[in-house]
PDB file of N, CA, C and O in Angstrom, chain B, residues numbered from 101:
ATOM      1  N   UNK B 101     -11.858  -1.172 -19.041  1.00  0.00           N
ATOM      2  CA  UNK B 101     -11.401  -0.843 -17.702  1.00  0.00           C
ATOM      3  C   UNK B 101     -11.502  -2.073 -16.814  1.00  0.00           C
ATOM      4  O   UNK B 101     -12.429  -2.881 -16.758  1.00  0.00           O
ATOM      5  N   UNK B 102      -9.942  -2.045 -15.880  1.00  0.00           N
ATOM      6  CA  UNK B 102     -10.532  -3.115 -15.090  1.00  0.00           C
ATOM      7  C   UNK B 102     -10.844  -2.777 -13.597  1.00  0.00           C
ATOM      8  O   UNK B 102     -10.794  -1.590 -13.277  1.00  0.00           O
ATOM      9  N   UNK B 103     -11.048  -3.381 -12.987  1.00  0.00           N
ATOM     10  CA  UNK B 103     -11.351  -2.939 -10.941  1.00  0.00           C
ATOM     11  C   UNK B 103      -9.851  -3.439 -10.703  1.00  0.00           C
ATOM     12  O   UNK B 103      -9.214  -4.137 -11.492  1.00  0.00           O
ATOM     13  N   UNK B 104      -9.371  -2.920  -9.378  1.00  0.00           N
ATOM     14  CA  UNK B 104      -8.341  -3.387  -9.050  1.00  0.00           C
ATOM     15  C   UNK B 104      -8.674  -3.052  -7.165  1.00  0.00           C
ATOM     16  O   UNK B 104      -9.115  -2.030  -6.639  1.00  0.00           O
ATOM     17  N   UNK B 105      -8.346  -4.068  -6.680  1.00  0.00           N
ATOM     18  CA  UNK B 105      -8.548  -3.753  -5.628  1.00  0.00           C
ATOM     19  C   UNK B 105      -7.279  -3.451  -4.737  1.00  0.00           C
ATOM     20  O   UNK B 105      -6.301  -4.191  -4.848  1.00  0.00           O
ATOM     21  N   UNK B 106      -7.264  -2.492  -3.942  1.00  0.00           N
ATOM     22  CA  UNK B 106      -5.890  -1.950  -3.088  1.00  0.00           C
ATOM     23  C   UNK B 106      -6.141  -2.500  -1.248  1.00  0.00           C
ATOM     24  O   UNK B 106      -6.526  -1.810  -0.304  1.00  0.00           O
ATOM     25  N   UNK B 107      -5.833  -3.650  -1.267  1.00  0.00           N
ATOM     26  CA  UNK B 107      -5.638  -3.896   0.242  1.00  0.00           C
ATOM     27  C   UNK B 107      -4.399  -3.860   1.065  1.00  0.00           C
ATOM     28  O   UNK B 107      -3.436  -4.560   0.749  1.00  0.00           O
ATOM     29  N   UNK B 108      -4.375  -3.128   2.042  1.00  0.00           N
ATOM     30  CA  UNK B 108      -3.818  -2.863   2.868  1.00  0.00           C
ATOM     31  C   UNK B 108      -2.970  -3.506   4.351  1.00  0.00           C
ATOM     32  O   UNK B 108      -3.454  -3.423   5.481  1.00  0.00           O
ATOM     33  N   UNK B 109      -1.588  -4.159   4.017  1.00  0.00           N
ATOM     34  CA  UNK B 109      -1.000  -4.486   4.906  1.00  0.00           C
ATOM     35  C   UNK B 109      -0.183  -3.423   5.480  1.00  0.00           C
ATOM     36  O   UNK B 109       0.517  -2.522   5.018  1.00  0.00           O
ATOM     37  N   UNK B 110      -0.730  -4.114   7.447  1.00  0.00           N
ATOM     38  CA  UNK B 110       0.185  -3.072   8.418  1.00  0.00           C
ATOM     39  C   UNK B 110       0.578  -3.720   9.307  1.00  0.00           C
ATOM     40  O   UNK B 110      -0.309  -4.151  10.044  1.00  0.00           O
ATOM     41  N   UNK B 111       1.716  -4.013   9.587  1.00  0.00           N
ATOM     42  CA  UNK B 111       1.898  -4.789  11.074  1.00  0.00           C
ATOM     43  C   UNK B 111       1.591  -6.265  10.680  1.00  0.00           C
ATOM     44  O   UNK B 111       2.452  -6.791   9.973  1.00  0.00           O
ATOM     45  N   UNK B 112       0.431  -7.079  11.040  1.00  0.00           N
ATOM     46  CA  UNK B 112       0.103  -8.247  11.024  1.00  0.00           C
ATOM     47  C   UNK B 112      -1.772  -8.330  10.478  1.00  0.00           C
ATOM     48  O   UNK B 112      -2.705  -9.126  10.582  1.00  0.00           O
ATOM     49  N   UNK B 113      -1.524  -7.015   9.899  1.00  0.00           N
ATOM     50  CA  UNK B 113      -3.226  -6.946   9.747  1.00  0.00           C
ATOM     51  C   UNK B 113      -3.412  -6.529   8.644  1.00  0.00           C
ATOM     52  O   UNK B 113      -2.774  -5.590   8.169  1.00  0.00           O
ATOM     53  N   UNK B 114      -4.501  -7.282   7.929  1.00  0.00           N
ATOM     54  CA  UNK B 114      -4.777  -6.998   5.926  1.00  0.00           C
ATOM     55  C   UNK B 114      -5.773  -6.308   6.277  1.00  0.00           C
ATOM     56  O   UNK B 114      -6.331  -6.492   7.359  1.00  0.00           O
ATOM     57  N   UNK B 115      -6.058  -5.624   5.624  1.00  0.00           N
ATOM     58  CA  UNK B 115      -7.113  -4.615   5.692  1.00  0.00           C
ATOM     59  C   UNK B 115      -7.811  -4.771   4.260  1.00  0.00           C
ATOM     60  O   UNK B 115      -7.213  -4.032   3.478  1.00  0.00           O
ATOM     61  N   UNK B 116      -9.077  -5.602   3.484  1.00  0.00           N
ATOM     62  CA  UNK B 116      -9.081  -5.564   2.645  1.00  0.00           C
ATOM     63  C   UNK B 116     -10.343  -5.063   1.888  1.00  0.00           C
ATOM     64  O   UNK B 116     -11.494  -5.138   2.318  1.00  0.00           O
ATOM     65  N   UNK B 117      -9.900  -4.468   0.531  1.00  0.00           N
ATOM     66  CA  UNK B 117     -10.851  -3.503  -0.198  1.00  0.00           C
ATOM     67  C   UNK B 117     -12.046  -4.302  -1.095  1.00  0.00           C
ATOM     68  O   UNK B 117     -11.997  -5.091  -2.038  1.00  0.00           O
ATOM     69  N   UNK B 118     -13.020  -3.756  -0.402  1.00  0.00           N
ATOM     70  CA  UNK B 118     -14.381  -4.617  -0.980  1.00  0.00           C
ATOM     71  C   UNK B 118     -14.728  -3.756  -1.943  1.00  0.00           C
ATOM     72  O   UNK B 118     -15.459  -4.379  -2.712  1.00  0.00           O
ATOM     73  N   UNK B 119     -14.588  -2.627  -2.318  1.00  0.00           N
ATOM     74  CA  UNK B 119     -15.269  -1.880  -3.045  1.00  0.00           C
ATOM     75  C   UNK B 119     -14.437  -2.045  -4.339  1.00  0.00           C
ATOM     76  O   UNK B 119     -15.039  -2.611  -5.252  1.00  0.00           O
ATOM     77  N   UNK B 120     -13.130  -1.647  -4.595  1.00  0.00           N
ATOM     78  CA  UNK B 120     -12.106  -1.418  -5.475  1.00  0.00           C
ATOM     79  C   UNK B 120     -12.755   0.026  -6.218  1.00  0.00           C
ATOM     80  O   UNK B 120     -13.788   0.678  -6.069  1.00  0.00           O
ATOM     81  N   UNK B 121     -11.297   0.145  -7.268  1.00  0.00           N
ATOM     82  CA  UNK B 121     -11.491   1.146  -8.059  1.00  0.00           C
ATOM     83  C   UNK B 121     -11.294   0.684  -9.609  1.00  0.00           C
ATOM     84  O   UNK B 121     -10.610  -0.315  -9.833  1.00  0.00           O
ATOM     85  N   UNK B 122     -11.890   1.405 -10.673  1.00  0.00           N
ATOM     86  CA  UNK B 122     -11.745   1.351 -12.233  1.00  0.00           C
ATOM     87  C   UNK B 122     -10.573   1.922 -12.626  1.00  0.00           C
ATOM     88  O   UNK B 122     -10.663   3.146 -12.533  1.00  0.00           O
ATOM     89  N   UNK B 123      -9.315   1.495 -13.099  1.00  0.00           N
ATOM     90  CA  UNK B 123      -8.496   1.589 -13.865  1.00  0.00           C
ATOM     91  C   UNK B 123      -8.709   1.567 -15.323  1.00  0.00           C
ATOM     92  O   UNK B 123      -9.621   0.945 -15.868  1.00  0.00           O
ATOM     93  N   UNK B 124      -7.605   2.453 -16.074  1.00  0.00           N
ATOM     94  CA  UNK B 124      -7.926   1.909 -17.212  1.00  0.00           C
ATOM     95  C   UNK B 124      -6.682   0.700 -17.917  1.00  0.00           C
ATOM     96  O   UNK B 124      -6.908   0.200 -19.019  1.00  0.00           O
ATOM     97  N   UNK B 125      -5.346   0.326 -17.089  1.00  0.00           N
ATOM     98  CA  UNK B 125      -4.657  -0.542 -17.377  1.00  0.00           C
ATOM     99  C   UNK B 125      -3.766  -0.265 -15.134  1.00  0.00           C
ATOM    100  O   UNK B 125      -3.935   0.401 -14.113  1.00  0.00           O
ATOM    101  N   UNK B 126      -2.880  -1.397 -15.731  1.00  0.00           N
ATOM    102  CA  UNK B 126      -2.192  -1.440 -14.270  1.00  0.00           C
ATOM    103  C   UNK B 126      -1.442  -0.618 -14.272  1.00  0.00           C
ATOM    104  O   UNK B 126      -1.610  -0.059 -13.188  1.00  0.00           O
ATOM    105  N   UNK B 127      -0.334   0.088 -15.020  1.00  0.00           N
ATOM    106  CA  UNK B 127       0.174   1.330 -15.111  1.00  0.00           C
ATOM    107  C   UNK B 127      -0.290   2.424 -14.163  1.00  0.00           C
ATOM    108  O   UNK B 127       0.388   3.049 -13.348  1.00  0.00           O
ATOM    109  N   UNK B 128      -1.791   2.542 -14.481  1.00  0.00           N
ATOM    110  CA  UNK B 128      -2.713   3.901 -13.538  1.00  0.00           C
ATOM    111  C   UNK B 128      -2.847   3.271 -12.298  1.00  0.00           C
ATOM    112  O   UNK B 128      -2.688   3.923 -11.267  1.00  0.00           O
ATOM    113  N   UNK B 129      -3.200   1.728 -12.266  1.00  0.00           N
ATOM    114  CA  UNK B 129      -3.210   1.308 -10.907  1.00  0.00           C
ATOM    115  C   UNK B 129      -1.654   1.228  -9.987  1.00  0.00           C
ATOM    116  O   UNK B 129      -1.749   1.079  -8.769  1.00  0.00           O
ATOM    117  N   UNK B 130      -0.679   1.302 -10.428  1.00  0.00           N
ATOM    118  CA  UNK B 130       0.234   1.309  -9.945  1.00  0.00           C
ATOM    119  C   UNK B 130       0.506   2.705  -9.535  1.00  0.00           C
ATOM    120  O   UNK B 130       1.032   2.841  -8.431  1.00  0.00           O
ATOM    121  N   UNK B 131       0.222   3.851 -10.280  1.00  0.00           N
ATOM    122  CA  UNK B 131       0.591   5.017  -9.528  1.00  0.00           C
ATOM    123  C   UNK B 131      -0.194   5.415  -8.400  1.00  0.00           C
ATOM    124  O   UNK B 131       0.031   6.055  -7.373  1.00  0.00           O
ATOM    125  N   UNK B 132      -1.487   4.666  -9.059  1.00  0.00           N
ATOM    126  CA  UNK B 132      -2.652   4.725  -7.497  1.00  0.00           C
ATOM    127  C   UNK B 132      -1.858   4.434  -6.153  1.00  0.00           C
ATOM    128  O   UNK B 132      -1.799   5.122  -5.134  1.00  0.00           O
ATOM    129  N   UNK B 133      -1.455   3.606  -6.354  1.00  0.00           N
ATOM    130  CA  UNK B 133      -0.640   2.659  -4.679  1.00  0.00           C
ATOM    131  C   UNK B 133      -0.138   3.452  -4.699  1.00  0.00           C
ATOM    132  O   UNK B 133      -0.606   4.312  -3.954  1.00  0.00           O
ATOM    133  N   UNK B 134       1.183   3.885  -5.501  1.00  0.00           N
ATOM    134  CA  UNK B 134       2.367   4.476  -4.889  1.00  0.00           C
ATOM    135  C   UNK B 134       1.713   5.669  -4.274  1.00  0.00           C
ATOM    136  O   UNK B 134       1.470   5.615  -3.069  1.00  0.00           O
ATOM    137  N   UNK B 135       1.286   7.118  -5.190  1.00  0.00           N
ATOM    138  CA  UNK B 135       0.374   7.938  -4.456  1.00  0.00           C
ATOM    139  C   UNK B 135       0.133   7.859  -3.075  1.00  0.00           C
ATOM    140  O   UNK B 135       0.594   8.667  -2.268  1.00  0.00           O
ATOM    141  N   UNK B 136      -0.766   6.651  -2.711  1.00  0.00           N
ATOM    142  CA  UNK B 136      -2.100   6.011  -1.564  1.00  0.00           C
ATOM    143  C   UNK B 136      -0.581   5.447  -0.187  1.00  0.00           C
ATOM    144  O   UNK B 136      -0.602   5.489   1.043  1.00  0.00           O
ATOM    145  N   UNK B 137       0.480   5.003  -1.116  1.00  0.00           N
ATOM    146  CA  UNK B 137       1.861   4.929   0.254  1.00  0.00           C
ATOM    147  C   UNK B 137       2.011   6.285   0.741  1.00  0.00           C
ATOM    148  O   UNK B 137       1.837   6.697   1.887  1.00  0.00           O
ATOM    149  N   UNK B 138       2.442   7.062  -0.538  1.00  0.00           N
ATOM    150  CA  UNK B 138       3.057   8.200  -0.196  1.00  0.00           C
ATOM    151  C   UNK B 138       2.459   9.236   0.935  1.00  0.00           C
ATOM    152  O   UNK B 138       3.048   9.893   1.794  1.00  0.00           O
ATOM    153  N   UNK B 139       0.844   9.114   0.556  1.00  0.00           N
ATOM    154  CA  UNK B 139       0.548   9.827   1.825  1.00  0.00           C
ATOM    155  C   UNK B 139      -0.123   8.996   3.177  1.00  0.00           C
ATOM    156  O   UNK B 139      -0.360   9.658   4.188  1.00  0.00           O
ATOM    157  N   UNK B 140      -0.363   7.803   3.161  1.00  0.00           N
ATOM    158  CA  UNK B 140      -0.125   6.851   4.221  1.00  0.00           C
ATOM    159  C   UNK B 140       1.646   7.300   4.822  1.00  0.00           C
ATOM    160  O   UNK B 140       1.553   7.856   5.917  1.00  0.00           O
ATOM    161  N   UNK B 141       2.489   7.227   4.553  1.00  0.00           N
ATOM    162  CA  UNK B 141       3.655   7.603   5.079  1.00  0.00           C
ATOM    163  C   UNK B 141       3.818   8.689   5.738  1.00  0.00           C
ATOM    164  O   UNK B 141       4.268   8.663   6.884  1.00  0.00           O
ATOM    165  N   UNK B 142       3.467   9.858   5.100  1.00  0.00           N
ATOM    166  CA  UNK B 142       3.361  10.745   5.425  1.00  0.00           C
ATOM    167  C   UNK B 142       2.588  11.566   6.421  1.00  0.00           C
ATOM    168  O   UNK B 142       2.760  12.730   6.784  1.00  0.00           O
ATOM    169  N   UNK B 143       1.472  10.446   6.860  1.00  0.00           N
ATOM    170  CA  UNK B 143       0.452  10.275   8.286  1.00  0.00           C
ATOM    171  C   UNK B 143       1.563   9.924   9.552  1.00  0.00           C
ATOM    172  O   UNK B 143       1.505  10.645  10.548  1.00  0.00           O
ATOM    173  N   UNK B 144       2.208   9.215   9.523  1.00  0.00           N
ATOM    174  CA  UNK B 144       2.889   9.247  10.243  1.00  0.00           C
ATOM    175  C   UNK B 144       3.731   9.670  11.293  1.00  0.00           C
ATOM    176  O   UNK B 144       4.934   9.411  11.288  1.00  0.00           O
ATOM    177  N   UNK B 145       3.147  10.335  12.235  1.00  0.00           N
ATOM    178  CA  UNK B 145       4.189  10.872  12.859  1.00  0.00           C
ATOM    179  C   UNK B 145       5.362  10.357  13.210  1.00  0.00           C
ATOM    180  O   UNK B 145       5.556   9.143  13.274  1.00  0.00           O
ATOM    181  N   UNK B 146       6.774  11.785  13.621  1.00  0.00           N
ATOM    182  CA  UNK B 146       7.684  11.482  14.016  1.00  0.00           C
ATOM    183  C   UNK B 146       8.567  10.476  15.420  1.00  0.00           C
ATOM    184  O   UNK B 146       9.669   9.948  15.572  1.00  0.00           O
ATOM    185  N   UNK B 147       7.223  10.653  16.263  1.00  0.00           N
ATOM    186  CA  UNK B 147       7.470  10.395  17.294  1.00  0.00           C
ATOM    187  C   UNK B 147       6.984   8.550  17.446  1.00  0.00           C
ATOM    188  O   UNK B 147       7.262   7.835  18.408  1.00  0.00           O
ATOM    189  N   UNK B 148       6.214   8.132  16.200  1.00  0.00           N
ATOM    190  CA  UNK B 148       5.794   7.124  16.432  1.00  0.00           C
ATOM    191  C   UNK B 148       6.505   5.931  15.930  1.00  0.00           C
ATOM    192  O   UNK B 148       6.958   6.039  14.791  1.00  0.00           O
ATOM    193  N   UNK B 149       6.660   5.010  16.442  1.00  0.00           N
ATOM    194  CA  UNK B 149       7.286   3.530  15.867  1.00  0.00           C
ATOM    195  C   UNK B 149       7.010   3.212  14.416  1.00  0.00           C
ATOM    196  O   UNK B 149       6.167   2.316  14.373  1.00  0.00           O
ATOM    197  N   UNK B 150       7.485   3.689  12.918  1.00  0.00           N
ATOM    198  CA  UNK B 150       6.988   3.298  11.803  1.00  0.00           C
ATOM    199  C   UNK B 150       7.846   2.310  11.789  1.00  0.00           C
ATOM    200  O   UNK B 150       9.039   2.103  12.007  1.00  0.00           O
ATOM    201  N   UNK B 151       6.213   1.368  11.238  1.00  0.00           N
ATOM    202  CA  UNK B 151       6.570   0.014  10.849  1.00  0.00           C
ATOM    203  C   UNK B 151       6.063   0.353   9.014  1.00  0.00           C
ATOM    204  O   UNK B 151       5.470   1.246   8.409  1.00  0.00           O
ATOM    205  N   UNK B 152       6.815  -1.149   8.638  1.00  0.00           N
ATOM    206  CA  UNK B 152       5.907  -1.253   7.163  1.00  0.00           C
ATOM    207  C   UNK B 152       4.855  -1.193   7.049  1.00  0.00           C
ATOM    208  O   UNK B 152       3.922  -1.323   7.841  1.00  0.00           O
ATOM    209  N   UNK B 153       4.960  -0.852   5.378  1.00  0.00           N
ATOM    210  CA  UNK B 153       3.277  -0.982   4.997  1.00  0.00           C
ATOM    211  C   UNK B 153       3.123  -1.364   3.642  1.00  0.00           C
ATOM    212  O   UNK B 153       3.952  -1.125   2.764  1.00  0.00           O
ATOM    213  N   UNK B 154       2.186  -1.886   3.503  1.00  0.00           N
ATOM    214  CA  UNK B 154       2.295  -2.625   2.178  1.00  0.00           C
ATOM    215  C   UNK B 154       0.759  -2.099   1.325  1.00  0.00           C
ATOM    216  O   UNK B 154      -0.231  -1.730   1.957  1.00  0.00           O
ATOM    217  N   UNK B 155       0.803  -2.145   0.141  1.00  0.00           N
ATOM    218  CA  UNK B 155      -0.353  -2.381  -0.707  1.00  0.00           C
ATOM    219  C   UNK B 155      -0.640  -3.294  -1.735  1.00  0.00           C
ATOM    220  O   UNK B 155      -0.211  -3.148  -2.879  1.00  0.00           O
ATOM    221  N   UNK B 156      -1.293  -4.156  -1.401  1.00  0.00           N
ATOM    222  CA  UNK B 156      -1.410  -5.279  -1.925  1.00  0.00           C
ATOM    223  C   UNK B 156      -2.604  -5.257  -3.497  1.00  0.00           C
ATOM    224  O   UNK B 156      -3.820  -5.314  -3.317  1.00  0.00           O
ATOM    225  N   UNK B 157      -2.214  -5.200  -4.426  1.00  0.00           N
ATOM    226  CA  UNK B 157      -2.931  -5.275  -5.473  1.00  0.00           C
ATOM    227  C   UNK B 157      -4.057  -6.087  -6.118  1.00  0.00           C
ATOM    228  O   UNK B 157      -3.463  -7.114  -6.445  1.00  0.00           O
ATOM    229  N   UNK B 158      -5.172  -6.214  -6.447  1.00  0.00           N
ATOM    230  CA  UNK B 158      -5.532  -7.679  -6.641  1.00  0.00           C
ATOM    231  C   UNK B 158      -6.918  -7.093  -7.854  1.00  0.00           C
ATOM    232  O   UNK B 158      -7.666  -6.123  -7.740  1.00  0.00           O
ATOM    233  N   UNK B 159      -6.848  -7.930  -8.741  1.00  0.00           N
ATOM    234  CA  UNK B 159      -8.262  -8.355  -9.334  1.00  0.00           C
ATOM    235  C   UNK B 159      -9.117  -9.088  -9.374  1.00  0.00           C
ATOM    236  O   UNK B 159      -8.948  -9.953  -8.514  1.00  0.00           O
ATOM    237  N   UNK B 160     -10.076  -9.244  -9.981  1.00  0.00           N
ATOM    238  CA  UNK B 160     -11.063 -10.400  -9.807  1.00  0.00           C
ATOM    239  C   UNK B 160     -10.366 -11.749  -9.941  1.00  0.00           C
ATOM    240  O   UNK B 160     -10.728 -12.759  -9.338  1.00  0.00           O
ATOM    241  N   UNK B 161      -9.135 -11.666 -10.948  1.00  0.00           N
ATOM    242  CA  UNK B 161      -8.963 -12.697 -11.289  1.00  0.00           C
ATOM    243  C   UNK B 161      -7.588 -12.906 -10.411  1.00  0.00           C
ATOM    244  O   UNK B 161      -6.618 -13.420 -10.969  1.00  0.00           O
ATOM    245  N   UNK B 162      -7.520 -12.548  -9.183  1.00  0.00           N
ATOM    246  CA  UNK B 162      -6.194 -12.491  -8.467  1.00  0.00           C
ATOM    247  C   UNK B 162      -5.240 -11.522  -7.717  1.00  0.00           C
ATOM    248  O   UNK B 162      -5.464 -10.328  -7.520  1.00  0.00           O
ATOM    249  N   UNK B 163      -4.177 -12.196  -7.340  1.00  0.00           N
ATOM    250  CA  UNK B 163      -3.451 -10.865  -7.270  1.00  0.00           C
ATOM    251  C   UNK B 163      -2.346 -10.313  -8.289  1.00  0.00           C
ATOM    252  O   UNK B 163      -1.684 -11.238  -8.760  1.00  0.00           O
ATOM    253  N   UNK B 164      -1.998  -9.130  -8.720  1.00  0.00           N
ATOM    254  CA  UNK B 164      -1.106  -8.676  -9.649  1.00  0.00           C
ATOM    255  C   UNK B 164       0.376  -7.825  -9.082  1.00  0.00           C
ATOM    256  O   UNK B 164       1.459  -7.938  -9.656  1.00  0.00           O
ATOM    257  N   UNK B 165       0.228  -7.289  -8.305  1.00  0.00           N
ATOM    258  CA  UNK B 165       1.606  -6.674  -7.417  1.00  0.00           C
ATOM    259  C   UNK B 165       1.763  -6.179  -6.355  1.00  0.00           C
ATOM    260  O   UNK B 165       0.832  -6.750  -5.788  1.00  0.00           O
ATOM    261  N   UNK B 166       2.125  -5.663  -5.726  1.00  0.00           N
ATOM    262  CA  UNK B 166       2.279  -5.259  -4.352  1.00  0.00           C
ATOM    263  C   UNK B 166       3.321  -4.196  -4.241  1.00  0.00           C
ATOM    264  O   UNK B 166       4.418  -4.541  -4.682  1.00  0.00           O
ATOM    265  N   UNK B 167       3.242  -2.983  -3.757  1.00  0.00           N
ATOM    266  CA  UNK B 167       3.805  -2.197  -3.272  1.00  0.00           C
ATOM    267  C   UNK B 167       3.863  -1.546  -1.575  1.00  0.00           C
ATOM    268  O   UNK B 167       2.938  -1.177  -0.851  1.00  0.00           O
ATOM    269  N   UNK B 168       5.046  -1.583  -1.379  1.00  0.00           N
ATOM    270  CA  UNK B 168       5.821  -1.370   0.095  1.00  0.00           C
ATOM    271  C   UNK B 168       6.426  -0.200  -0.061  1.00  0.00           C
ATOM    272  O   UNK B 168       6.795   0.331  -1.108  1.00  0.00           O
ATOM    273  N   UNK B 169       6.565   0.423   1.754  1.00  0.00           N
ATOM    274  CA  UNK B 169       7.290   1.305   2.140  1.00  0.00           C
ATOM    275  C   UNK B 169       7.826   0.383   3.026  1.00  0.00           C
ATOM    276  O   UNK B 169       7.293  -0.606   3.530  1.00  0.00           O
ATOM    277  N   UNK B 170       9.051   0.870   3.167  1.00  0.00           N
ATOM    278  CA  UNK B 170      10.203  -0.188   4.406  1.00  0.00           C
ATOM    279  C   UNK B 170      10.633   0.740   5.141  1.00  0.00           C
ATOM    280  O   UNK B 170      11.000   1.759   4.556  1.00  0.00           O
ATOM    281  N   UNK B 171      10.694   0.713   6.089  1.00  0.00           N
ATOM    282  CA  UNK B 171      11.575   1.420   6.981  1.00  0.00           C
ATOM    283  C   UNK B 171      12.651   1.140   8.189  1.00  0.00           C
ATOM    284  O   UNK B 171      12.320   1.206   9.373  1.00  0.00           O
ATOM    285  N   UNK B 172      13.521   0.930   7.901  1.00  0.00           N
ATOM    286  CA  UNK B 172      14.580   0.445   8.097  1.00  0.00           C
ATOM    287  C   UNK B 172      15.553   1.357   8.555  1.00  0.00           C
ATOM    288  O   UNK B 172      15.817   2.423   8.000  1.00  0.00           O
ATOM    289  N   UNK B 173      16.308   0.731  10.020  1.00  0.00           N
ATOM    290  CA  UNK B 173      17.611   2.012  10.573  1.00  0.00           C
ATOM    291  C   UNK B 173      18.508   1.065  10.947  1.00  0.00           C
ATOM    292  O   UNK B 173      18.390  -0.002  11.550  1.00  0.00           O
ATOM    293  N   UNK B 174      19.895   1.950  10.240  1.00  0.00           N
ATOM    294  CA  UNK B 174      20.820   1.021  10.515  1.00  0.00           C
ATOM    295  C   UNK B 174      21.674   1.376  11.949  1.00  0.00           C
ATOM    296  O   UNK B 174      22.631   0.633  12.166  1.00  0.00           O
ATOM    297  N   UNK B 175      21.394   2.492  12.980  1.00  0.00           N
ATOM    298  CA  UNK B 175      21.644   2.635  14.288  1.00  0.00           C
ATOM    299  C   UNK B 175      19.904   2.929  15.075  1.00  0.00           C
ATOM    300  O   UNK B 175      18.766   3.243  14.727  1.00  0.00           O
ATOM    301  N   UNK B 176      20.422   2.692  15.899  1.00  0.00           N
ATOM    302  CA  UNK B 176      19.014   2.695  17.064  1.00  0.00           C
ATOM    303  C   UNK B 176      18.392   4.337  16.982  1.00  0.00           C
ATOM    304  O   UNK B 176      19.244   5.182  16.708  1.00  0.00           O
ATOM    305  N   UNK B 177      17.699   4.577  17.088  1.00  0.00           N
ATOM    306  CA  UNK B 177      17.250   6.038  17.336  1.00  0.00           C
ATOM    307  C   UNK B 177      16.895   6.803  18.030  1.00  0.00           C
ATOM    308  O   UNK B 177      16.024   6.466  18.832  1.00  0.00           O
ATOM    309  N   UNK B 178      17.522   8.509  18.047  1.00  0.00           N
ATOM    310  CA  UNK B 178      17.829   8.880  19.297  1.00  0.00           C
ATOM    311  C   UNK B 178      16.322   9.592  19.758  1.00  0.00           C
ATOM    312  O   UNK B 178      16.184  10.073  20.883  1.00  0.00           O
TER     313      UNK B 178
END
């Protein structure tokens, strides 16, 4: 098993994970993030300015991937 740590970009601010979690390959750590977006997104209220958000992946020995929500409009909103 390895640790993988999930830090957290929002806006202009890393938010980063001292503790991490045990995986047993990056596969499981990757559904971790997506999961950990999905309901970060879903905090969100309607009424509020969503910006991106990112999850930044990393091990001891680095970083390994990163997963984003984008949110993006192609007219202004009413």
């Amino acid at each position: 098993m390895a640790r993988y740590f999930f830090d957290i970009r929002h806006r202009t601010a890393l938010y980063s994970d001292e503790e991490g979690l045990d995986f047993p390959d990056q596969r499981a750590a990757e559904a971790e993030a997506a999961r950990t977006l999905g309901e970060m997104a879903g905090d969100v209220a309607p009424s509020v300015d969503r910006t991106d958000v990112a999850i930044e992946v990393r091990t001891e020995d680095g970083p390994i991937f990163k997963a984003a929500f984008i949110f993006e409009t192609k007219s202004p909103r009413q």
